[in-house]
N, C-alpha and C positions, 0 to 999 in steps of 0.2 A: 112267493118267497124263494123257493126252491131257481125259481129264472131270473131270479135277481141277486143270488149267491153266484149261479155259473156265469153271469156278466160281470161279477167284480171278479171272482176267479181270473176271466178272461184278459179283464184290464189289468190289475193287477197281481196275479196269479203268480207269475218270476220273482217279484219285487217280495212279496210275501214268502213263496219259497226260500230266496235268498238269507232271508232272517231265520226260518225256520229252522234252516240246514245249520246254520251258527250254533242255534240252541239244541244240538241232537236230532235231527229231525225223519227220523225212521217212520213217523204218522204221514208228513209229509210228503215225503218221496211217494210212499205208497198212494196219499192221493194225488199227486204226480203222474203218477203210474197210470191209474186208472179214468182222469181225465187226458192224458194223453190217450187214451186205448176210446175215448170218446170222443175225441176228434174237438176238445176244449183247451188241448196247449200241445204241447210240439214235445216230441219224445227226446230229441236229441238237444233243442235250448234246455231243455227240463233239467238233462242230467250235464249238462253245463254248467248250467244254474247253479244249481243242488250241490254240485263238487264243489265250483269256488266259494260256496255258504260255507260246505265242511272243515275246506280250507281255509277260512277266515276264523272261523270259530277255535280249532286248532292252533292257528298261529297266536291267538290272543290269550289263549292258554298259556304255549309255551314262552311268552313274553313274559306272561305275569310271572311266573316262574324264574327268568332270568333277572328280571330287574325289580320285584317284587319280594324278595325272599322275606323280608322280616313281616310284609304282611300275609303273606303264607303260614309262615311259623307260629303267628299270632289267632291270626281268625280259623284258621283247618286244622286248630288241635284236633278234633274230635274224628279227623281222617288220616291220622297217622299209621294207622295201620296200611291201609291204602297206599299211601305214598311209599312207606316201603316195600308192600308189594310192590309196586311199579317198578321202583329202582332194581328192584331181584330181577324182577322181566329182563329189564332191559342191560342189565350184567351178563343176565345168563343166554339170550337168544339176542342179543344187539339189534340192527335195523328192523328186522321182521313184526319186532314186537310193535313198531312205528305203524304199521302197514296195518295189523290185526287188529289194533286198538281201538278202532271204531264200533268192531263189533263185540267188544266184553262189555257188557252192560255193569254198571258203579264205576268203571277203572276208565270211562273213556274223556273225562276231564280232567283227570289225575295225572294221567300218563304224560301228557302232552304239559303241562306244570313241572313233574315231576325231570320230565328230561330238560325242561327250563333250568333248572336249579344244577344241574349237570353242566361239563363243559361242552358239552354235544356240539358238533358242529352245527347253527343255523342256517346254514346254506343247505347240509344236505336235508337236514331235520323237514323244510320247507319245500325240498324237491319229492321225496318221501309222503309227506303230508298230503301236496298235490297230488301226486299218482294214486296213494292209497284213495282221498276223497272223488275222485272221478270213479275208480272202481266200483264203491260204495256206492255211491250216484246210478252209477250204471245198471248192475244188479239190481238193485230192490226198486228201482221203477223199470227195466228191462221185464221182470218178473211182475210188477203189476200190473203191466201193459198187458204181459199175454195173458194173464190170468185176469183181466178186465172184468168181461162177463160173468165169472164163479162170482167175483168180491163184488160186482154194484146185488146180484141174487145175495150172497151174503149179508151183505147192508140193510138191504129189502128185508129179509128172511129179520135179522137182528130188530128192527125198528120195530114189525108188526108183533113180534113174540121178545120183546125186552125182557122179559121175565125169567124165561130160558137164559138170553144171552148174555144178561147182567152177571150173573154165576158162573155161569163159562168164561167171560172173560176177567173175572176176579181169579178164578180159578187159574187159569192159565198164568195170569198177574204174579198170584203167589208163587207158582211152580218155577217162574224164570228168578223170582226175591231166592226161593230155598237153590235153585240150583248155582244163581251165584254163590252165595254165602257157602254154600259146599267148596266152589272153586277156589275162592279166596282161602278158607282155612286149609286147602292142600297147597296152596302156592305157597303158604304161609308157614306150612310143616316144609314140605322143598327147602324155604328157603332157611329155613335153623338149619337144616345138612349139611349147608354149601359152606 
């Protein structure tokens, strides 16, 4: 089973990636990371890959956004809070927030909508978009590449004692749910001040 998952990995491993990276793909890269650290795909197509995934994903965002609005307004009531976070971001820190957006967890499909519905330049929005997604790419299968051997013992360690790790990674689950939800309600206090 297991030599016939890293042969389709192998054949189509990019191709899969590529899609991954569109739909958030932070599992991904990491297994990226660490089949590249196994000598099963190429460290630098990886984070190639991986970026233009980011960046497609992104761009299809901020289209909906642009030329989508009434179906925005319509189907994302129940993320309005959200969206005006975003728009506070990107008032109050401009491009940067472009660049960091990938790694706030809830806000990182918002953002990219939310500057849609804006008159944001397109051009730079997508030049931005690309650097940030290769960054992103870069890092988090850079880091699982070195950290290869800890995460396949991890794996191991997780598989044979699931009982352990099931709770531990609910646990950890929750801890990043509560500490968004923290961040958003102070982005969200900021943003009545301004």
């Amino acid at each position: 089973m297991e030599e016939r998952l890293l042969h389709l990995l192998q054949e189509h491993g990019y191709i899969v990636l590529f899609f991954w990276s569109i739909l958030e793909g932070e599992l991904g890269l990491i297994m990226a990371g660490i089949l590249s650290h196994t000598g099963h795909m190429n460290a630098g197509l990886s984070i190639f890959v991986a970026g233009l995934g980011g960046f497609a994903g992104d761009q299809i965002y901020f289209y909906i956004g642009r030329y989508a609005k009434g179906y925005i307004h319509k189907k994302m009531r129940k993320h309005r809070r959200k969206f005006a976070i975003a728009h506070l971001l990107l008032k109050k820190y401009g491009w940067p927030i472009i660049f960091l957006q990938r790694y706030m967890y809830g806000l990182r499909t918002v953002i990219p909508m939310s500057i849609g519905l804006t008159r944001y330049s397109a051009g730079k929005f997508a030049l931005i978009n690309l650097l940030s997604a290769w960054v992103w790419a870069a890092v988090t299968i850079l880091l699982a590449y070195m950290f290869g051997e800890q995460l396949i013992a991890l794996l191991h360690y997780a598989k044979a004692h699931w009982y352990f790790a099931l709770p531990f990674a609910l646990a950890v689950l929750g801890g990043f749910y509560m500490l968004n939800k923290k961040i958003e309600k102070n982005l969200e206090e900021r943003g009545k001040t301004l």
